[in-house]
LUMDREN-881736 format. One record per atom (N, C-alpha, C): residue number from 1; residue in one letter; chain; atom name; x, y, z. Coordinates in nm, 4 decimals. Layout:
% LUMDREN-881736
(node NUM,"A","A","CA",(X,Y,Z))
...
***
This chain:
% LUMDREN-881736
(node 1,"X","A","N",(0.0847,-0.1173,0.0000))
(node 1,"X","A","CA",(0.0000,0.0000,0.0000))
(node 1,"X","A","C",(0.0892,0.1235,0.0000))
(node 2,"X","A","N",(0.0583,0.2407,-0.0777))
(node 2,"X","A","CA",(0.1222,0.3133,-0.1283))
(node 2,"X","A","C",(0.0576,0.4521,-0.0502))
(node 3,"X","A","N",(0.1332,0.5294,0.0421))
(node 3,"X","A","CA",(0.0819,0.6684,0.0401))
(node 3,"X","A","C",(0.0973,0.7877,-0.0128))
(node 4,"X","A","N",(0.0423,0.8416,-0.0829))
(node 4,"X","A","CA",(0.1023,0.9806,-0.1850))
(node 4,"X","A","C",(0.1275,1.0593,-0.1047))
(node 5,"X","A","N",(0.0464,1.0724,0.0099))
(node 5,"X","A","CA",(-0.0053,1.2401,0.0441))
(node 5,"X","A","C",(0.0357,1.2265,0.2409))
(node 6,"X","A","N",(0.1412,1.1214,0.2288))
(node 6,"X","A","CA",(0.2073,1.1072,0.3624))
(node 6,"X","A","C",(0.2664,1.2158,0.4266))
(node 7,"X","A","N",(0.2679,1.2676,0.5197))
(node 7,"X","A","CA",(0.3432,1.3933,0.5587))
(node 7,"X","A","C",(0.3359,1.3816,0.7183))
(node 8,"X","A","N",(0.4504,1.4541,0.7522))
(node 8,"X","A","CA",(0.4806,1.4601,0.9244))
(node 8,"X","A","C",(0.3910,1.5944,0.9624))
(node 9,"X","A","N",(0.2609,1.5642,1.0738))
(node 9,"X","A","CA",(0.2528,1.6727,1.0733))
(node 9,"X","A","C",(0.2618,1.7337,1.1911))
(node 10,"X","A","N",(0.2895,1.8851,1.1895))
(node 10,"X","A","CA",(0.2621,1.9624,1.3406))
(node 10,"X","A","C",(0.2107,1.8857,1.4817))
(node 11,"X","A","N",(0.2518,1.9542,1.5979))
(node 11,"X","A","CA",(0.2100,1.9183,1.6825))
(node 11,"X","A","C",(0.0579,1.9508,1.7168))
(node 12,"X","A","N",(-0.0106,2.0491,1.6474))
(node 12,"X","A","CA",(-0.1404,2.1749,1.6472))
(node 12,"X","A","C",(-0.2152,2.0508,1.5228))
(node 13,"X","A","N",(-0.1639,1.9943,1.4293))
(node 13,"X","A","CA",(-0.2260,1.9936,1.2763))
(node 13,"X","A","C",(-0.2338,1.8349,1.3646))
(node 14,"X","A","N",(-0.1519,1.7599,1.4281))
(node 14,"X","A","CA",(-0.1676,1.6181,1.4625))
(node 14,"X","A","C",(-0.2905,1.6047,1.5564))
(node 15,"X","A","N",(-0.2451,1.7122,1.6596))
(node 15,"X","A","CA",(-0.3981,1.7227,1.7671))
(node 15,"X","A","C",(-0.5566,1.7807,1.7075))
(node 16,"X","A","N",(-0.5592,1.8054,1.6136))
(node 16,"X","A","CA",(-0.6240,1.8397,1.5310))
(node 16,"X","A","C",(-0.6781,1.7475,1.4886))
(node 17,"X","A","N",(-0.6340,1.6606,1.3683))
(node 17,"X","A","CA",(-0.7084,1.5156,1.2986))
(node 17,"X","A","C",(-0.7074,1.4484,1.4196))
(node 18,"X","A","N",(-0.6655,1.4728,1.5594))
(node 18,"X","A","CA",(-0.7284,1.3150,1.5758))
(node 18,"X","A","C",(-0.8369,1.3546,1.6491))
(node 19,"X","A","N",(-0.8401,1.4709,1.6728))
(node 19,"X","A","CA",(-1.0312,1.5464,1.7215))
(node 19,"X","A","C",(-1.1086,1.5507,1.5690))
(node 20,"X","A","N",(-1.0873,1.5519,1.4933))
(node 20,"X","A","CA",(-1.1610,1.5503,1.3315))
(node 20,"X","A","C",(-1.1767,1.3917,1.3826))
(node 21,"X","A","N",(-1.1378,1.3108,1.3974))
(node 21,"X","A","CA",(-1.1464,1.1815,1.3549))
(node 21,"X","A","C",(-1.2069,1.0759,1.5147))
(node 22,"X","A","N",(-1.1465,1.1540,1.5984))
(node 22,"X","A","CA",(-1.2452,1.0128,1.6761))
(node 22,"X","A","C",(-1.3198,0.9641,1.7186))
(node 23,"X","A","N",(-1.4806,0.9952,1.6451))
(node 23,"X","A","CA",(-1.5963,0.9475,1.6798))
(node 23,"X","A","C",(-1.5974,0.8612,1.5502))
(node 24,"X","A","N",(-1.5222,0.8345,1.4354))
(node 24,"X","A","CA",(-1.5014,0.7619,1.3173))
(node 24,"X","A","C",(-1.4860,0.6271,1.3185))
(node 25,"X","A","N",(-1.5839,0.6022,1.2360))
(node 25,"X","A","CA",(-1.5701,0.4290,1.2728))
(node 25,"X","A","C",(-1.4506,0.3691,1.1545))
(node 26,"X","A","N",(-1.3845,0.2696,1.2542))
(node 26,"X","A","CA",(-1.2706,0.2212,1.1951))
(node 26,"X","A","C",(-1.2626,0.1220,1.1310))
(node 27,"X","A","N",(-1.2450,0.1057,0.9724))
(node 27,"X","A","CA",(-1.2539,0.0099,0.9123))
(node 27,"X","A","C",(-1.1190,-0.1372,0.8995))
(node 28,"X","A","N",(-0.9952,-0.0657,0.9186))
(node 28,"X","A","CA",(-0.9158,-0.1484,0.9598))
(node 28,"X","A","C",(-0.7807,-0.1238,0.9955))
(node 29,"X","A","N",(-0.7331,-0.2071,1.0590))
(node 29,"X","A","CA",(-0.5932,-0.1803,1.1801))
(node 29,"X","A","C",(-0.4603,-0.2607,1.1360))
(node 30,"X","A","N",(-0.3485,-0.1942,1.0721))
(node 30,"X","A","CA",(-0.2372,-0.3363,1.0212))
(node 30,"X","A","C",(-0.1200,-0.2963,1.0673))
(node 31,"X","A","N",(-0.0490,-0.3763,1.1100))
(node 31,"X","A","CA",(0.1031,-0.2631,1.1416))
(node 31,"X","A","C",(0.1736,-0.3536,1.0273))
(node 32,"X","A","N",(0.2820,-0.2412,1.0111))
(node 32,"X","A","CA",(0.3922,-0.2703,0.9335))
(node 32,"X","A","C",(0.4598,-0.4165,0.9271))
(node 33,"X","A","N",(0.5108,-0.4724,0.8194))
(node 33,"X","A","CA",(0.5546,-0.6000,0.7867))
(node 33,"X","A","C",(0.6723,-0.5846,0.8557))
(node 34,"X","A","N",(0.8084,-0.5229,0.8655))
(node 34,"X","A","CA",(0.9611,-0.5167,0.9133))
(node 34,"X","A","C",(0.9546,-0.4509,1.0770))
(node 35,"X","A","N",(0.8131,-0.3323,1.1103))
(node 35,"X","A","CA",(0.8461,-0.2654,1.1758))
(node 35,"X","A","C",(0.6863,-0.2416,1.2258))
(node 36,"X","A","N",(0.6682,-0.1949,1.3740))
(node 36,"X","A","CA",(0.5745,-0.2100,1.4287))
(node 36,"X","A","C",(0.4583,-0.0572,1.3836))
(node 37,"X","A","N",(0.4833,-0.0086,1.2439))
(node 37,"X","A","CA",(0.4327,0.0955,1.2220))
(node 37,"X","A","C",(0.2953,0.0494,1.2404))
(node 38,"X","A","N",(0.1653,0.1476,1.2911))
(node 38,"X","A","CA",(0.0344,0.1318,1.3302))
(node 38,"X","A","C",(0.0001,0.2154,1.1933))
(node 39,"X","A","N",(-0.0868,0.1077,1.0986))
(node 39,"X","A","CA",(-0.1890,0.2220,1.0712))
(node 39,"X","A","C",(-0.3756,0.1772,1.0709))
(node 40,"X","A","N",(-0.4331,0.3142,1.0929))
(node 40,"X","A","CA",(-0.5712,0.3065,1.1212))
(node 40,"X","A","C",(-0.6268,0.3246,1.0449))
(node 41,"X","A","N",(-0.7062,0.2625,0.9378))
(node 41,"X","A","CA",(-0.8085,0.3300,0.8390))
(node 41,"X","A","C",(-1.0006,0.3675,0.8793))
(node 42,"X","A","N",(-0.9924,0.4593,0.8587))
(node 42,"X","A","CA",(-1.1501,0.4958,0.8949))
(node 42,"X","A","C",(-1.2584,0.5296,0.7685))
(node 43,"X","A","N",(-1.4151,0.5097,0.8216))
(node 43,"X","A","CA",(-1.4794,0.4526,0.7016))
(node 43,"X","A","C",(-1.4723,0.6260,0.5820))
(node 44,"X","A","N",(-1.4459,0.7062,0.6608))
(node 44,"X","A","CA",(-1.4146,0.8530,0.5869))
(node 44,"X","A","C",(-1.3759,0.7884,0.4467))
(node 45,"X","A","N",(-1.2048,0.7035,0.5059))
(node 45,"X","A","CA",(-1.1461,0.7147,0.3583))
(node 45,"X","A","C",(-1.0088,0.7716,0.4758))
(node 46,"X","A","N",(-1.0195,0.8841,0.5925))
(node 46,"X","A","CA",(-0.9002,0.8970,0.6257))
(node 46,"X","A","C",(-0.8112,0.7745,0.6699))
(node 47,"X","A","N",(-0.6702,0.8051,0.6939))
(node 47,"X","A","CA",(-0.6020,0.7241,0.7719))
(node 47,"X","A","C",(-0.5032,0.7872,0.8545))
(node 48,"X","A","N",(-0.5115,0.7179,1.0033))
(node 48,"X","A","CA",(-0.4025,0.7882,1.0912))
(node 48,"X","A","C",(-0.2543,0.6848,1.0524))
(node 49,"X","A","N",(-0.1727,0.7130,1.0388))
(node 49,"X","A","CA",(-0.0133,0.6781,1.0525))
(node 49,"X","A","C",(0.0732,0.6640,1.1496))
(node 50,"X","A","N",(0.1139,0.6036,1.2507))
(node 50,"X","A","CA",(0.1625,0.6121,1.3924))
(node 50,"X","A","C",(0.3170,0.5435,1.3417))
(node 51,"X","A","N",(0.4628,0.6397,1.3532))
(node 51,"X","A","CA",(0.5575,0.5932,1.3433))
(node 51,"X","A","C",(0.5611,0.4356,1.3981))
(node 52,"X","A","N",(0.6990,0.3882,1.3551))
(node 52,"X","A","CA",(0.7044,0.2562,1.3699))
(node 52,"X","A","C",(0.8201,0.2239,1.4873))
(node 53,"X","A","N",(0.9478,0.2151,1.4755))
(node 53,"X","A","CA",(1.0480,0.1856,1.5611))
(node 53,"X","A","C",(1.1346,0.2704,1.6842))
(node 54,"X","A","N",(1.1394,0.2728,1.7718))
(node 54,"X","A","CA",(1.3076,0.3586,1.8346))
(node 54,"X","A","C",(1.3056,0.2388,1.9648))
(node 55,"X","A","N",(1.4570,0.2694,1.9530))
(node 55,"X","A","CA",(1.5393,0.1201,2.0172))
(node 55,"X","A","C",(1.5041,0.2016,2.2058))
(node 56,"X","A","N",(1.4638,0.2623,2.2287))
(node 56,"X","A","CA",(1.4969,0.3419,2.3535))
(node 56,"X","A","C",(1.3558,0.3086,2.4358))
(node 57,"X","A","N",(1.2456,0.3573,2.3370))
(node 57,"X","A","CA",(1.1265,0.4138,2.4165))
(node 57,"X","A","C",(0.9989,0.3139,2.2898))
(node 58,"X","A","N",(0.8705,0.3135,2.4095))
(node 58,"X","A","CA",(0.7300,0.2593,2.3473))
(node 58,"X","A","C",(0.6725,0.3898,2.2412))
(node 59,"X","A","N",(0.6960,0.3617,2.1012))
(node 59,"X","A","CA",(0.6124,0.4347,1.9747))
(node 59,"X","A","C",(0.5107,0.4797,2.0096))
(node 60,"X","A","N",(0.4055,0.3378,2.0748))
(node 60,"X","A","CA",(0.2775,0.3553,2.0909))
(node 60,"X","A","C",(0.2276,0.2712,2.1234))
(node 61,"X","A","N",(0.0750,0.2947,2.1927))
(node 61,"X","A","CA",(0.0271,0.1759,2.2625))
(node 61,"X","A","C",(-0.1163,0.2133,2.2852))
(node 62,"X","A","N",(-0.2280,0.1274,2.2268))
(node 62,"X","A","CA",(-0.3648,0.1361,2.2244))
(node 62,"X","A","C",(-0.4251,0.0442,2.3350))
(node 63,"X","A","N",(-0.5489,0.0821,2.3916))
(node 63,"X","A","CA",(-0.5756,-0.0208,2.4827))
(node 63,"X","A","C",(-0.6126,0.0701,2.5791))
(node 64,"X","A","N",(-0.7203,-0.0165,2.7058))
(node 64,"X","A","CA",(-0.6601,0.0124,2.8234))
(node 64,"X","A","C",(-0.7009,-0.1176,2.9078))
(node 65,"X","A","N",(-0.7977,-0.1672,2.9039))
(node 65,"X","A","CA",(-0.7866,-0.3202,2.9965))
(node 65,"X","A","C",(-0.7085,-0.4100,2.9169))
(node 66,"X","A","N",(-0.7444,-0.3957,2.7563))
(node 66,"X","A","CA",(-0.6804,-0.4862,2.6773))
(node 66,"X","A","C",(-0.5595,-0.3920,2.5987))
(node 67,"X","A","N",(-0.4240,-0.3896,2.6218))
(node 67,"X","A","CA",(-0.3077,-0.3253,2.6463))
(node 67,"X","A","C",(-0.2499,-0.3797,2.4755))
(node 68,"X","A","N",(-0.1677,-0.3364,2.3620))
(node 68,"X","A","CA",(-0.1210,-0.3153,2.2915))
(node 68,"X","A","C",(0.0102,-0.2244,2.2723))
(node 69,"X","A","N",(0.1054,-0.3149,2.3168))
(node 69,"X","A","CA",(0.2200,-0.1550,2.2852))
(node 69,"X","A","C",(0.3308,-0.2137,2.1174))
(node 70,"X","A","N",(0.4080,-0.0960,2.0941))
(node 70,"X","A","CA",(0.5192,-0.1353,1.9866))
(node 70,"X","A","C",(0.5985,-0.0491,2.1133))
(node 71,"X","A","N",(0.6931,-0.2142,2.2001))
(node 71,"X","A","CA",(0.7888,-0.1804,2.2333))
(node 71,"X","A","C",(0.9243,-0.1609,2.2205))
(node 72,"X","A","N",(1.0328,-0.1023,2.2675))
(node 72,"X","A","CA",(1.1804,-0.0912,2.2155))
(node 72,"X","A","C",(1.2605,-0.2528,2.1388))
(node 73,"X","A","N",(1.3058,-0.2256,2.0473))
(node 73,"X","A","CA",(1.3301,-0.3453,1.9995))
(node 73,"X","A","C",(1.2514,-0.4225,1.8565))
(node 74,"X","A","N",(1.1919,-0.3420,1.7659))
(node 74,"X","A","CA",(1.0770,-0.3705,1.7091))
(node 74,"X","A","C",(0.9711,-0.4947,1.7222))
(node 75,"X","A","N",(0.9374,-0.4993,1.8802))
(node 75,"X","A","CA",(0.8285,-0.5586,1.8673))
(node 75,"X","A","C",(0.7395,-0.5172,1.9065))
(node 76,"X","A","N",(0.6371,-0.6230,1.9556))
(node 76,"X","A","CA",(0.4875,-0.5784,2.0046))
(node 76,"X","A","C",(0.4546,-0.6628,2.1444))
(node 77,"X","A","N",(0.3945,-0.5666,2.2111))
(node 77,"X","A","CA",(0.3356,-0.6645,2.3511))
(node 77,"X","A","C",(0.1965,-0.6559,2.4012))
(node 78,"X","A","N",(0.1699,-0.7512,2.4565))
(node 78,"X","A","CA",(-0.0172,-0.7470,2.4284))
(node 78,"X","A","C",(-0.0222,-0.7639,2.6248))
(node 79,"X","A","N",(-0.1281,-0.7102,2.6406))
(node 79,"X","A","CA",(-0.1818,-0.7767,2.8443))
(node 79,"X","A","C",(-0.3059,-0.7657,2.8093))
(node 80,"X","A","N",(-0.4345,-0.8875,2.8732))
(node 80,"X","A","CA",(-0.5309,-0.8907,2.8625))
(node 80,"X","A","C",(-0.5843,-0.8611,3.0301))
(node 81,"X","A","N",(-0.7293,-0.8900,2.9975))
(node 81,"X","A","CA",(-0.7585,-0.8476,3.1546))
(node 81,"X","A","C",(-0.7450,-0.9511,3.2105))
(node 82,"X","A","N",(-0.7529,-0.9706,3.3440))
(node 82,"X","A","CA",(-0.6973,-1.0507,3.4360))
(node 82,"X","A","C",(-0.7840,-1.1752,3.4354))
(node 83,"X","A","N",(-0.8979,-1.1675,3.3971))
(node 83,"X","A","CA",(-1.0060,-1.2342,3.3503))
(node 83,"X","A","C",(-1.0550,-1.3022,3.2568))
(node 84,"X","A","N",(-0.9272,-1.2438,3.1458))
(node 84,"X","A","CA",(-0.9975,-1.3289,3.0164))
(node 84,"X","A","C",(-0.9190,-1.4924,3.0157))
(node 85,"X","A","N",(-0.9722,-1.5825,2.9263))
(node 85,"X","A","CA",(-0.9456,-1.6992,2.9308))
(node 85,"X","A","C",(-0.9592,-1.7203,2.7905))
(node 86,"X","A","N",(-0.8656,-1.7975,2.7569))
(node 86,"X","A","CA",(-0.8100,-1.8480,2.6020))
(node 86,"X","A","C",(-0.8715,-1.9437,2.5917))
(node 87,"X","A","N",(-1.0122,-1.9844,2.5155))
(node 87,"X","A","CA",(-1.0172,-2.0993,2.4883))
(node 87,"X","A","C",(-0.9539,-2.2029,2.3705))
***
């Protein structure tokens, strides 16, 4: 998947789309093949972009009972609630 119209944006222009965008229902969630890049597609047509790697610190992390991070090291780490059970 190819983005034309990719760009880094502001700290004002970032807090911005994601108040434009989060009552948007989300059509789908993929991270990167090499690298734990997040991206979000919503039924708009927009998409959010969430960098992918640094060896130091967590990129990012969705969740809150059910926990999602891209931690240092390019991977990913998941915590469920204390409750759930794998069948």
């Amino acid at each position: 998947m190819v983005f034309e119209n990719r760009r880094e944006l502001s700290e004002e222009e970032a807090i911005n789309t994601i108040l434009e965008i989060r009552r948007e229902q989300i059509v789908d969630i993929s991270l990167g093949e090499n690298s734990p890049s997040l991206l979000i597609s919503f039924h708009s047509g927009k998409c959010l972009y969430i960098n992918d790697y640094d060896k130091n610190v967590e990129c990012w992390q969705a969740g809150d009972d059910w926990l999602i991070v891209a931690v240092p090291g390019n991977e990913i780490a998941a915590w469920t609630p204390d409750d759930f059970e794998l069948n």
